[in-house]
mmCIF file of the N, C-alpha and C atoms, coordinates in Angstrom:
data_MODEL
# 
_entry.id   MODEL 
# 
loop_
_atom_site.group_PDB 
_atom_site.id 
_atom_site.type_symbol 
_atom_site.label_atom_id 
_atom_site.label_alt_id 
_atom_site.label_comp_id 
_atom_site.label_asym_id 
_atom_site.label_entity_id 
_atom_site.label_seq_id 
_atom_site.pdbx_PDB_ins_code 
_atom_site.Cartn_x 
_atom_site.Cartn_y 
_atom_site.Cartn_z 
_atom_site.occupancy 
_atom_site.B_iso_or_equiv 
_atom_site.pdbx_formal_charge 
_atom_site.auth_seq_id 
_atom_site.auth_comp_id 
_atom_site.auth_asym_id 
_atom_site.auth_atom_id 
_atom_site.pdbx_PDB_model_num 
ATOM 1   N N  . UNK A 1 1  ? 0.690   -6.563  10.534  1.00 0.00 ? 1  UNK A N  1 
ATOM 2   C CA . UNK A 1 1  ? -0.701  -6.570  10.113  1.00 0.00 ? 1  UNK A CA 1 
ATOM 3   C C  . UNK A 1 1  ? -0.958  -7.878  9.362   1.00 0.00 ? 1  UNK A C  1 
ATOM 4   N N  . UNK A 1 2  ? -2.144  -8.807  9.589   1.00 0.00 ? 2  UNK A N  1 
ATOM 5   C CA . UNK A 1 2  ? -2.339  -9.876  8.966   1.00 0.00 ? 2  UNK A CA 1 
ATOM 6   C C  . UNK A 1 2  ? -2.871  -9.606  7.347   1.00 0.00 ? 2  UNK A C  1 
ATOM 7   N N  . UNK A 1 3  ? -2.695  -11.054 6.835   1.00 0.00 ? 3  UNK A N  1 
ATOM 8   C CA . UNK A 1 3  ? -3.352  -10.391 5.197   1.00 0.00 ? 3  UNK A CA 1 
ATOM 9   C C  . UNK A 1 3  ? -4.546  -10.292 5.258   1.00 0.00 ? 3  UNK A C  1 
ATOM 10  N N  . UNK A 1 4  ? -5.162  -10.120 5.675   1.00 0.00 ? 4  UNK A N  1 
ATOM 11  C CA . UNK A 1 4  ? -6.648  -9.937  5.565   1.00 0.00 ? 4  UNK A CA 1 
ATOM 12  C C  . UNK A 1 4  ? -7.774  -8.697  5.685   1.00 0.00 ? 4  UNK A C  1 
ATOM 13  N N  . UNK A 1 5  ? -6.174  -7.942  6.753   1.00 0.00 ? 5  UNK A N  1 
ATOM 14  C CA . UNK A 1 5  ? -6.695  -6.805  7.077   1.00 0.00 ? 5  UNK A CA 1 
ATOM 15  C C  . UNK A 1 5  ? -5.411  -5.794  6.560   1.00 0.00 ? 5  UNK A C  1 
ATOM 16  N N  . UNK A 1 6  ? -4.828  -5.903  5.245   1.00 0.00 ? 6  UNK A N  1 
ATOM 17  C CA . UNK A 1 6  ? -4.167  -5.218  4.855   1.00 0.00 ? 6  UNK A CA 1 
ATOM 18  C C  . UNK A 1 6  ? -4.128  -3.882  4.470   1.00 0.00 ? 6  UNK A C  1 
ATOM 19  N N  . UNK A 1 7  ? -5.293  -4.122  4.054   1.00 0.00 ? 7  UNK A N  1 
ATOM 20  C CA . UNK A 1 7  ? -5.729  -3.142  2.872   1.00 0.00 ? 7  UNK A CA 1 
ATOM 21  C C  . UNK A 1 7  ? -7.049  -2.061  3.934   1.00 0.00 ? 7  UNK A C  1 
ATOM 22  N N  . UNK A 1 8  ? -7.181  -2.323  4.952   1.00 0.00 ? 8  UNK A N  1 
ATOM 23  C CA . UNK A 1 8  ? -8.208  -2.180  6.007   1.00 0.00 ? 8  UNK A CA 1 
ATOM 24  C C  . UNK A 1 8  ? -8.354  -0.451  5.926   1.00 0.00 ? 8  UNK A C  1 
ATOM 25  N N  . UNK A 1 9  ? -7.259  0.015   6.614   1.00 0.00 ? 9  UNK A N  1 
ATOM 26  C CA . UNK A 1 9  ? -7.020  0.920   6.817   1.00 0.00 ? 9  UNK A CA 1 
ATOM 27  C C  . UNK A 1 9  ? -6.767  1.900   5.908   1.00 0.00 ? 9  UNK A C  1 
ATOM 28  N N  . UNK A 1 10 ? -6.626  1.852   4.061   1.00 0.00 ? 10 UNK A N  1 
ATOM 29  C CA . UNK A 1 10 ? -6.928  2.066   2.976   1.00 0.00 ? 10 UNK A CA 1 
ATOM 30  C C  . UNK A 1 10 ? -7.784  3.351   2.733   1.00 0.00 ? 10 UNK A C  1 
ATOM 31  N N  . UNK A 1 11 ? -7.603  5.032   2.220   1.00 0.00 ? 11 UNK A N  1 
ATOM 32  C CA . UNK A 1 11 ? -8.428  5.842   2.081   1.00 0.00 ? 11 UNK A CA 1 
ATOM 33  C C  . UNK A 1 11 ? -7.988  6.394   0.995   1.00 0.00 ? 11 UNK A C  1 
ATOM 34  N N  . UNK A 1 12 ? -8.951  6.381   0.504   1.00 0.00 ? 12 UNK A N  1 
ATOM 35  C CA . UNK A 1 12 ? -9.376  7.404   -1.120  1.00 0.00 ? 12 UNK A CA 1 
ATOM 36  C C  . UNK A 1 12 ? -8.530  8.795   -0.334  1.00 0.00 ? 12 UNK A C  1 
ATOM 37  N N  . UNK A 1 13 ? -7.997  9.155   -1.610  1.00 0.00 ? 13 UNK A N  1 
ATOM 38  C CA . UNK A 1 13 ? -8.024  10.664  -1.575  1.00 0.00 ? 13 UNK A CA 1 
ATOM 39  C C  . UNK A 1 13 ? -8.348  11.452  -2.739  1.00 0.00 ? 13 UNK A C  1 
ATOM 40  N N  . UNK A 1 14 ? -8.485  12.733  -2.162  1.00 0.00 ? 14 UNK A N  1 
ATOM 41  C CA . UNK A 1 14 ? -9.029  13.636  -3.845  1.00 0.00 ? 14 UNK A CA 1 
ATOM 42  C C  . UNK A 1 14 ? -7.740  13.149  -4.870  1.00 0.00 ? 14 UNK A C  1 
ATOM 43  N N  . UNK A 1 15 ? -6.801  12.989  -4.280  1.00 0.00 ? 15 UNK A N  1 
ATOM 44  C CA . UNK A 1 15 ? -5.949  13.024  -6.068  1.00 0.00 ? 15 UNK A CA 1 
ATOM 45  C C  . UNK A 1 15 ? -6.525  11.707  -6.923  1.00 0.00 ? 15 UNK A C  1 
ATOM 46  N N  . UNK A 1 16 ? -6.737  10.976  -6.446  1.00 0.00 ? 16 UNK A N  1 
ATOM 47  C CA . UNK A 1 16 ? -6.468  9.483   -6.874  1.00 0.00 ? 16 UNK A CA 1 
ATOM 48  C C  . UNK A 1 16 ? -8.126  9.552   -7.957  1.00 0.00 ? 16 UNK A C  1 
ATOM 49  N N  . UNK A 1 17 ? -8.093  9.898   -8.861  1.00 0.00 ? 17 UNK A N  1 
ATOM 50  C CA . UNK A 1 17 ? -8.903  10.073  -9.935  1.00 0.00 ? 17 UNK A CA 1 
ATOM 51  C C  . UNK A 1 17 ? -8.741  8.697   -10.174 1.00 0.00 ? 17 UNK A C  1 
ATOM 52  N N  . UNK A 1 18 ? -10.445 8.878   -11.105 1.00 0.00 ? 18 UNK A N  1 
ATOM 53  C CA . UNK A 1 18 ? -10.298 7.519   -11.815 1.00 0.00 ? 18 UNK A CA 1 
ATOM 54  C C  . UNK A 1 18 ? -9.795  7.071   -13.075 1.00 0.00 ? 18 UNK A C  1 
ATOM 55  N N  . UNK A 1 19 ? -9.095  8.455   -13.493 1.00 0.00 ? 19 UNK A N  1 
ATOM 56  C CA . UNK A 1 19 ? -7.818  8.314   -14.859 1.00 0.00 ? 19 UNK A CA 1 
ATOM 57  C C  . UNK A 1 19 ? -6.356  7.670   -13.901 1.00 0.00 ? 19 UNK A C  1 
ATOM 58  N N  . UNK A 1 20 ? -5.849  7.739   -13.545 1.00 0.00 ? 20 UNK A N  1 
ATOM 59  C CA . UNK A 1 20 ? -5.099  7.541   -12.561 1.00 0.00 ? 20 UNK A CA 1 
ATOM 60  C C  . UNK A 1 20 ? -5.467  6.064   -12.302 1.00 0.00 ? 20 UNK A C  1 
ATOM 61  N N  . UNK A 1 21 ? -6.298  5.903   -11.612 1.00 0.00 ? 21 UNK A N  1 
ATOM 62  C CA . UNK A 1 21 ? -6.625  4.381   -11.356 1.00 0.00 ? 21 UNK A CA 1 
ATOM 63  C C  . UNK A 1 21 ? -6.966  3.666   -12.041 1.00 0.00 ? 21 UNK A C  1 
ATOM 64  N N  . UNK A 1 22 ? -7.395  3.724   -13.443 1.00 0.00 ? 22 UNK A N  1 
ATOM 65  C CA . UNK A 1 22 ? -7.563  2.873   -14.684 1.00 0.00 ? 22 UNK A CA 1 
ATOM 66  C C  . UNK A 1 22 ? -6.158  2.500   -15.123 1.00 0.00 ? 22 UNK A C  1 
ATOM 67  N N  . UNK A 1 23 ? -4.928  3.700   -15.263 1.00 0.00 ? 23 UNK A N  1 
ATOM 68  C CA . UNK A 1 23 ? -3.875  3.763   -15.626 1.00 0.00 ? 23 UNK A CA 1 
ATOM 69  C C  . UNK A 1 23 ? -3.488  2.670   -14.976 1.00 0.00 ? 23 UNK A C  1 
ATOM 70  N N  . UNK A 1 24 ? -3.220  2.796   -13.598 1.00 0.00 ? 24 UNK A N  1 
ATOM 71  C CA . UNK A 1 24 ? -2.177  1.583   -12.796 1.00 0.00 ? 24 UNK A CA 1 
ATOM 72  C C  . UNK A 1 24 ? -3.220  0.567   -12.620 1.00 0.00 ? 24 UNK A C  1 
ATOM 73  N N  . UNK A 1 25 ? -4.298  0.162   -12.548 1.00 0.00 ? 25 UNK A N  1 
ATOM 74  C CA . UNK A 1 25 ? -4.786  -0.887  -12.628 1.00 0.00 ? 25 UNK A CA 1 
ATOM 75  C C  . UNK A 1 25 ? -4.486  -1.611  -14.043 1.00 0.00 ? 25 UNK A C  1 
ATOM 76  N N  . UNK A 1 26 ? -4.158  -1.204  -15.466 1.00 0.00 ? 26 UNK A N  1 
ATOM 77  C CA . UNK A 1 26 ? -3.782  -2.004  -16.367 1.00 0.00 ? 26 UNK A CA 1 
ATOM 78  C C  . UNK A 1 26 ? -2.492  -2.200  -16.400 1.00 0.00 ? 26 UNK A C  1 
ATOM 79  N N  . UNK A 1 27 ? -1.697  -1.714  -15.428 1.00 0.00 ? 27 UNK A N  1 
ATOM 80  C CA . UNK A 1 27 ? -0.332  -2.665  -15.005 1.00 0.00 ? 27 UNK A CA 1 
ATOM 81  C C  . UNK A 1 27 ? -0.236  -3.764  -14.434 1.00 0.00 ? 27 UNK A C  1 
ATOM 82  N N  . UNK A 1 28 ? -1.587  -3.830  -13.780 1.00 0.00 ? 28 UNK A N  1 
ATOM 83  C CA . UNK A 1 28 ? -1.110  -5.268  -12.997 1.00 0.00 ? 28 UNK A CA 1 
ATOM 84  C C  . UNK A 1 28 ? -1.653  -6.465  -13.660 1.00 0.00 ? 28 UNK A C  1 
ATOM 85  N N  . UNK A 1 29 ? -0.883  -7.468  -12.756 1.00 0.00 ? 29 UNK A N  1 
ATOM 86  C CA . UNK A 1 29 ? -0.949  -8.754  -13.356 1.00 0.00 ? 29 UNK A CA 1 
ATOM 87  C C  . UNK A 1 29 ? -1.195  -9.114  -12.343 1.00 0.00 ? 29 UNK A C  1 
ATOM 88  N N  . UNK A 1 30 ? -2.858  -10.071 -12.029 1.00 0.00 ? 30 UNK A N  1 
ATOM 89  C CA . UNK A 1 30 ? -2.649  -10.694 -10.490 1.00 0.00 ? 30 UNK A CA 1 
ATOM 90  C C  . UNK A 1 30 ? -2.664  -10.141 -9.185  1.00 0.00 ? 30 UNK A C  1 
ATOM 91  N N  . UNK A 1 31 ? -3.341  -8.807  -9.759  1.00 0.00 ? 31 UNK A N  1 
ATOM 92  C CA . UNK A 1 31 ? -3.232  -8.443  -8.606  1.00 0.00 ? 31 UNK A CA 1 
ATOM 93  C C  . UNK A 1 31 ? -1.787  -7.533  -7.812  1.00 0.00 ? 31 UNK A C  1 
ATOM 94  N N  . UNK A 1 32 ? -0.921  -7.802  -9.045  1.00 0.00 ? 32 UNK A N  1 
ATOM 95  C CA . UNK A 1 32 ? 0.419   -7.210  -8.341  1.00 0.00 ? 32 UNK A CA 1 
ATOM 96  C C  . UNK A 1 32 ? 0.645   -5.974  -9.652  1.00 0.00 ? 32 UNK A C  1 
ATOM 97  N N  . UNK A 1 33 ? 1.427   -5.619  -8.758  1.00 0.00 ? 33 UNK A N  1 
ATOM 98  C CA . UNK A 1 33 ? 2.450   -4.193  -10.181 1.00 0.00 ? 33 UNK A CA 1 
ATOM 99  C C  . UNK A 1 33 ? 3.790   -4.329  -9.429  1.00 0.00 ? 33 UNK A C  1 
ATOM 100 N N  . UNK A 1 34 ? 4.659   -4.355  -10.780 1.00 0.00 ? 34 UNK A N  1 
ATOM 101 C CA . UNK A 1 34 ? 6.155   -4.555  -10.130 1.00 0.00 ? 34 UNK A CA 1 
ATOM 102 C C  . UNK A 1 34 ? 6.989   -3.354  -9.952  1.00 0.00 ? 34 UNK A C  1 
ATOM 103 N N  . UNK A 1 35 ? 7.376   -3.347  -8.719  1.00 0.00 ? 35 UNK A N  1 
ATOM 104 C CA . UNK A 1 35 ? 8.301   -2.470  -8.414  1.00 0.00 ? 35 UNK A CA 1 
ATOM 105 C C  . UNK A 1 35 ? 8.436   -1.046  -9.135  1.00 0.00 ? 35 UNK A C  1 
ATOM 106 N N  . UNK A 1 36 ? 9.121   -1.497  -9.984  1.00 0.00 ? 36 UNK A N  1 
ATOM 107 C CA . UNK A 1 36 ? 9.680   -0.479  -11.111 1.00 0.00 ? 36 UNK A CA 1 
ATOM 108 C C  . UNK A 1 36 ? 8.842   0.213   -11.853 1.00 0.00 ? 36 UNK A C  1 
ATOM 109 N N  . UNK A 1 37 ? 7.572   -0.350  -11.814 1.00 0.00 ? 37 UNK A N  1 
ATOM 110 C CA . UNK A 1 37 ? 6.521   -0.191  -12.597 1.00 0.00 ? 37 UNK A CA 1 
ATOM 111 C C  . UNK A 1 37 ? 5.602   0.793   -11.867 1.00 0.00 ? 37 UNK A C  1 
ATOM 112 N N  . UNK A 1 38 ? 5.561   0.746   -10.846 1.00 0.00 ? 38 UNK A N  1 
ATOM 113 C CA . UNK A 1 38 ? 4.932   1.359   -9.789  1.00 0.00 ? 38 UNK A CA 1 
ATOM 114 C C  . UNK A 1 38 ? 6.061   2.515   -9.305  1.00 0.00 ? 38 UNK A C  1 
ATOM 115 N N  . UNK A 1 39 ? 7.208   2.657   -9.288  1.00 0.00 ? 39 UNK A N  1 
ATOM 116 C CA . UNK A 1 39 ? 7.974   3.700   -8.944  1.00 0.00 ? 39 UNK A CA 1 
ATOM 117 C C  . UNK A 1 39 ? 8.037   4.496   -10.506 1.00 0.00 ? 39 UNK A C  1 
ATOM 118 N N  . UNK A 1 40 ? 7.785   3.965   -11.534 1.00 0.00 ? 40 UNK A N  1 
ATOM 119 C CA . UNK A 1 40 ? 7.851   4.840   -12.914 1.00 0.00 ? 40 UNK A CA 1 
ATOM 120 C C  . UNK A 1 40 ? 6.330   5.557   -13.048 1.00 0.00 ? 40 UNK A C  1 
ATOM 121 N N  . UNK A 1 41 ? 5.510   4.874   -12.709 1.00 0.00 ? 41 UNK A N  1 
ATOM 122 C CA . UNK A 1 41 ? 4.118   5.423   -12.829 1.00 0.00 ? 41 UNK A CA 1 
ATOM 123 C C  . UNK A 1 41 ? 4.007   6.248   -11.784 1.00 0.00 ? 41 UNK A C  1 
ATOM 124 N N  . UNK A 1 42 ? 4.911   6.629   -10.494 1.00 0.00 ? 42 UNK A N  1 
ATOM 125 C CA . UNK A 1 42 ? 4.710   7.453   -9.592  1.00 0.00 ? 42 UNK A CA 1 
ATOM 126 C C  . UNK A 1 42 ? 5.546   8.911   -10.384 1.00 0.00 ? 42 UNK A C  1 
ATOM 127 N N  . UNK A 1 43 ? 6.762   8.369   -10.667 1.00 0.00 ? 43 UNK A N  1 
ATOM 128 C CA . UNK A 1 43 ? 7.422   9.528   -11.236 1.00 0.00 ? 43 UNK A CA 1 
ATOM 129 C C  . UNK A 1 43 ? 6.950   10.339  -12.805 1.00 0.00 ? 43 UNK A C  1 
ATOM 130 N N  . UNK A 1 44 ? 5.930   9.803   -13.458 1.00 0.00 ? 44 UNK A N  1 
ATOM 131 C CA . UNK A 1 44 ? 5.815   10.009  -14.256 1.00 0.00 ? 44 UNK A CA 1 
ATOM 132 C C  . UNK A 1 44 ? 4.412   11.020  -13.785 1.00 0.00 ? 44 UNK A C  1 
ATOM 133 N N  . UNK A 1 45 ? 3.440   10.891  -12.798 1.00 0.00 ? 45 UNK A N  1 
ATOM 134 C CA . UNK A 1 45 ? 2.476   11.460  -12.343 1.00 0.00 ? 45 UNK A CA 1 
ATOM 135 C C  . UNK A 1 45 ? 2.820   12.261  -11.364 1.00 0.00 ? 45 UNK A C  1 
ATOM 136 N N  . UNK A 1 46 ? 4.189   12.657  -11.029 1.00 0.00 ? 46 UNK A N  1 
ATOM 137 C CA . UNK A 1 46 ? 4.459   13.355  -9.775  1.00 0.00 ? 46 UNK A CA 1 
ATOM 138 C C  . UNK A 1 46 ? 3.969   13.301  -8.564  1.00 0.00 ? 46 UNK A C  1 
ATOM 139 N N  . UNK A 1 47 ? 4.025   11.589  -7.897  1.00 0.00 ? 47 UNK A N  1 
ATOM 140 C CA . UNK A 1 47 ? 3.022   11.162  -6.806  1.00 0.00 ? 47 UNK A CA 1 
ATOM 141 C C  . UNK A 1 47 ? 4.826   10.617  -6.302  1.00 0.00 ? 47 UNK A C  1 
ATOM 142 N N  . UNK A 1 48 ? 4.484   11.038  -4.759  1.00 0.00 ? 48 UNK A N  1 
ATOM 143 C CA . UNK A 1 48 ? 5.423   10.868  -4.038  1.00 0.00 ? 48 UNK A CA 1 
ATOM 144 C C  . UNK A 1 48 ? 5.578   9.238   -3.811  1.00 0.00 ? 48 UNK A C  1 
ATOM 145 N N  . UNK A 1 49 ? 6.382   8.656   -3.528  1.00 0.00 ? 49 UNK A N  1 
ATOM 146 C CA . UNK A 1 49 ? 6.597   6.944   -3.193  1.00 0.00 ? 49 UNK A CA 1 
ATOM 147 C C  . UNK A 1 49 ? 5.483   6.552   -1.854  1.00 0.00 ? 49 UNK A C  1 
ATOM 148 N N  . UNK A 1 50 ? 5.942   7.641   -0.871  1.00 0.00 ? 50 UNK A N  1 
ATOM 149 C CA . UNK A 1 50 ? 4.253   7.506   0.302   1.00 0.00 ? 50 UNK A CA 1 
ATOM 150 C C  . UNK A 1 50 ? 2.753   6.938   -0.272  1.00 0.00 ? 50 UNK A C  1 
ATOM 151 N N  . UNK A 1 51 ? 2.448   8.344   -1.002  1.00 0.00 ? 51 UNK A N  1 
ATOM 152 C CA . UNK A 1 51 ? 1.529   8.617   -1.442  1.00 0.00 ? 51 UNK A CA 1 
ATOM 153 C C  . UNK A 1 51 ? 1.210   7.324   -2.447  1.00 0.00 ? 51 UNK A C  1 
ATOM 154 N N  . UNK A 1 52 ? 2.135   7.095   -3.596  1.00 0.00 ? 52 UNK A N  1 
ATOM 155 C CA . UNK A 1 52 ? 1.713   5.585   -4.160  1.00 0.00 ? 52 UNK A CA 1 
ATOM 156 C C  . UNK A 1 52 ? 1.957   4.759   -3.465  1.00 0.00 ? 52 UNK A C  1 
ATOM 157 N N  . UNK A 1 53 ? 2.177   4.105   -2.352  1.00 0.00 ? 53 UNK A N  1 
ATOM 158 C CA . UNK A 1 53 ? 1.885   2.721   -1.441  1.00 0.00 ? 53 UNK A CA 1 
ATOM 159 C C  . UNK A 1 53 ? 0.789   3.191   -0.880  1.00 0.00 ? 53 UNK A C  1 
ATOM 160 N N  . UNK A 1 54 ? -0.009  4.359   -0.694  1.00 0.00 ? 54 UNK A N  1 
ATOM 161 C CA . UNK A 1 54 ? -1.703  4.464   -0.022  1.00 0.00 ? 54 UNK A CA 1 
ATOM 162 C C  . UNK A 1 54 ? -2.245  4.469   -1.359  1.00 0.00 ? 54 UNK A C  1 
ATOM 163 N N  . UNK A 1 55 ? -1.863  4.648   -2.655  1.00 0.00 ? 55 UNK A N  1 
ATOM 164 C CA . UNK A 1 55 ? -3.081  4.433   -3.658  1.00 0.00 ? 55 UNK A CA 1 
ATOM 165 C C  . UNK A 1 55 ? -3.002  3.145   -4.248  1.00 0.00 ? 55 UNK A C  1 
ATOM 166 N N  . UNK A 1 56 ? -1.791  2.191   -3.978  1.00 0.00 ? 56 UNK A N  1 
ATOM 167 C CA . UNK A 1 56 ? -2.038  1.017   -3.954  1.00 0.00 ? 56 UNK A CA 1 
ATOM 168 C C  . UNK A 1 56 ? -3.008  0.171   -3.274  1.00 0.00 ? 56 UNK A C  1 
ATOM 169 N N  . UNK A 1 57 ? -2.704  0.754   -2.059  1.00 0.00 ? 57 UNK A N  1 
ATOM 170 C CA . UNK A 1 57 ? -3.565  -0.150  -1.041  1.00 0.00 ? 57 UNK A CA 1 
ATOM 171 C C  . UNK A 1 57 ? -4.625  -0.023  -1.078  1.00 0.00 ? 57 UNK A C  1 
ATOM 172 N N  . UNK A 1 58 ? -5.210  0.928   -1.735  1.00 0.00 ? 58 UNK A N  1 
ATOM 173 C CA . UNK A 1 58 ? -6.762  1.717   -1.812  1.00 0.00 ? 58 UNK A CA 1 
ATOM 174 C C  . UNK A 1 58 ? -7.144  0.865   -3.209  1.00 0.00 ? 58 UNK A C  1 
ATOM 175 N N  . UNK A 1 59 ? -6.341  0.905   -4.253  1.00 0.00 ? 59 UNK A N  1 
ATOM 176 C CA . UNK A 1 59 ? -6.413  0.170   -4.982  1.00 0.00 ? 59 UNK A CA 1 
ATOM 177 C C  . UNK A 1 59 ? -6.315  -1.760  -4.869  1.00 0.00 ? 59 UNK A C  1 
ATOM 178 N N  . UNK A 1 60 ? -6.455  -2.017  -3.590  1.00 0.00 ? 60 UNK A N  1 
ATOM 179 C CA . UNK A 1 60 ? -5.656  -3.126  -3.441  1.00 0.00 ? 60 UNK A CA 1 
ATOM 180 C C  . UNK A 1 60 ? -5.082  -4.177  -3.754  1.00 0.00 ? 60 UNK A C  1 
ATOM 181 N N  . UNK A 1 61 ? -3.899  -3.678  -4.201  1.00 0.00 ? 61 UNK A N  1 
ATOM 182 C CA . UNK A 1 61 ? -2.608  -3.824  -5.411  1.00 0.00 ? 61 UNK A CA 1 
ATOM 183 C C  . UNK A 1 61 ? -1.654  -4.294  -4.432  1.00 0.00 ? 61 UNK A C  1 
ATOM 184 N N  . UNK A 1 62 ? -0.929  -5.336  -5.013  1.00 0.00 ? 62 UNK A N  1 
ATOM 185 C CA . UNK A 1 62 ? 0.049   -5.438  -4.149  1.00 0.00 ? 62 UNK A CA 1 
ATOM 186 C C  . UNK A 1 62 ? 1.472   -5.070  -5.098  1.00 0.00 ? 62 UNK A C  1 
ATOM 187 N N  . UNK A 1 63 ? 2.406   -5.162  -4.069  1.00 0.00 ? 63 UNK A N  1 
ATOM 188 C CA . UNK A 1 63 ? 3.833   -5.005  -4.769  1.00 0.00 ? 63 UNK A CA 1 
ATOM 189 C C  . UNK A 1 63 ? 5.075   -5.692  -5.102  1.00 0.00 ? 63 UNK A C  1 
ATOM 190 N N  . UNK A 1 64 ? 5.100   -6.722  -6.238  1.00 0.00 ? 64 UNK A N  1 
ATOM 191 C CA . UNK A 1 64 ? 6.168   -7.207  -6.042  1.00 0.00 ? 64 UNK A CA 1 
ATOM 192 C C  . UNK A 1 64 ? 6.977   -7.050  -7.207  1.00 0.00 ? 64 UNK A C  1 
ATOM 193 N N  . UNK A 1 65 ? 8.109   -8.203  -7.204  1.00 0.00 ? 65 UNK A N  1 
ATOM 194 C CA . UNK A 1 65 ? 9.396   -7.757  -8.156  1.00 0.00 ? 65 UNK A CA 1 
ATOM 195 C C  . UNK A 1 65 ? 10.600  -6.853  -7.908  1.00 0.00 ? 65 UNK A C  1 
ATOM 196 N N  . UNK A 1 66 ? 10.656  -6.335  -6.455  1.00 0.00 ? 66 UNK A N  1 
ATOM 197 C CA . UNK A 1 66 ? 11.472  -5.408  -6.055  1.00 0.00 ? 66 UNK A CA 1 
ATOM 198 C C  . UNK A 1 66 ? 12.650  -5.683  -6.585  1.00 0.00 ? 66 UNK A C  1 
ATOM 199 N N  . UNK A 1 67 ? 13.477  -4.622  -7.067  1.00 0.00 ? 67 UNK A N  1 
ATOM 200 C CA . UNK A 1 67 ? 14.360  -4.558  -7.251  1.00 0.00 ? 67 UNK A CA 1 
ATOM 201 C C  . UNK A 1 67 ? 15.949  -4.659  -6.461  1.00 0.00 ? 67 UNK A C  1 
ATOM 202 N N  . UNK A 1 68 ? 15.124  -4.830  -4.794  1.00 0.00 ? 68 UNK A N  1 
ATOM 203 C CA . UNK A 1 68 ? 15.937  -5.109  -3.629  1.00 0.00 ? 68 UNK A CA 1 
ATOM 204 C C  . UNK A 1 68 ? 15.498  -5.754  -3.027  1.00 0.00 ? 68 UNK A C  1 
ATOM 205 N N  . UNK A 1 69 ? 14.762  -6.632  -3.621  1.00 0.00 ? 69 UNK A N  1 
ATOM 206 C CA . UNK A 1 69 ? 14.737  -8.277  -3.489  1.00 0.00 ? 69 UNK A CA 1 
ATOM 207 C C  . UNK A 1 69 ? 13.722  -8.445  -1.943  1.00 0.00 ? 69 UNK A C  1 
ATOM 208 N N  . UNK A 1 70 ? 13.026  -7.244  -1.997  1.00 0.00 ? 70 UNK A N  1 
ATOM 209 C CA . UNK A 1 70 ? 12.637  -7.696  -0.201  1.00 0.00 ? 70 UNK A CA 1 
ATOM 210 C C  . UNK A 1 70 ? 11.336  -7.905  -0.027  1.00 0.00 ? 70 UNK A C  1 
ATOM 211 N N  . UNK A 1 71 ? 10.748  -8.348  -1.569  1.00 0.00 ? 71 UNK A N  1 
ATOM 212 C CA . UNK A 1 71 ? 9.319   -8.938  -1.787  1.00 0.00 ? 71 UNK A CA 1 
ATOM 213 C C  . UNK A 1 71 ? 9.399   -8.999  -3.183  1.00 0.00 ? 71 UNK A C  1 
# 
């Protein structure tokens, strides 16, 4: 998928409140949230790893800092 149309395909769902999305939007920096940061804010809200890479993208957040180095 090109960058432009990343985020394209991107859908709200009922969970994704806007407490929730204030929350991880003041993680990022730039547009990004790192890794760890984004797998702690999933586990801490009981949102599956799926489910937070579609409320990223809805959010359109990107992901870096991996901890396995593969972005």
């Amino acid at each position: 998928m090109s960058k432009p149309d990343m985020f394209a395909t991107a859908q709200r769902e009922a969970w994704m409140g806007a407490e929730l999305e204030q929350e991880l939007t003041s993680l990022a920096v730039n547009g990004r949230v790192a890794c760890a940061q984004a797998q702690q804010f999933a586990e801490r809200h009981g949102i599956a790893m799926m489910d937070m890479r579609r409320f990223l993208d809805v959010l359109h957040l990107k992901v870096g800092s991996c901890q396995l180095g593969c972005f």
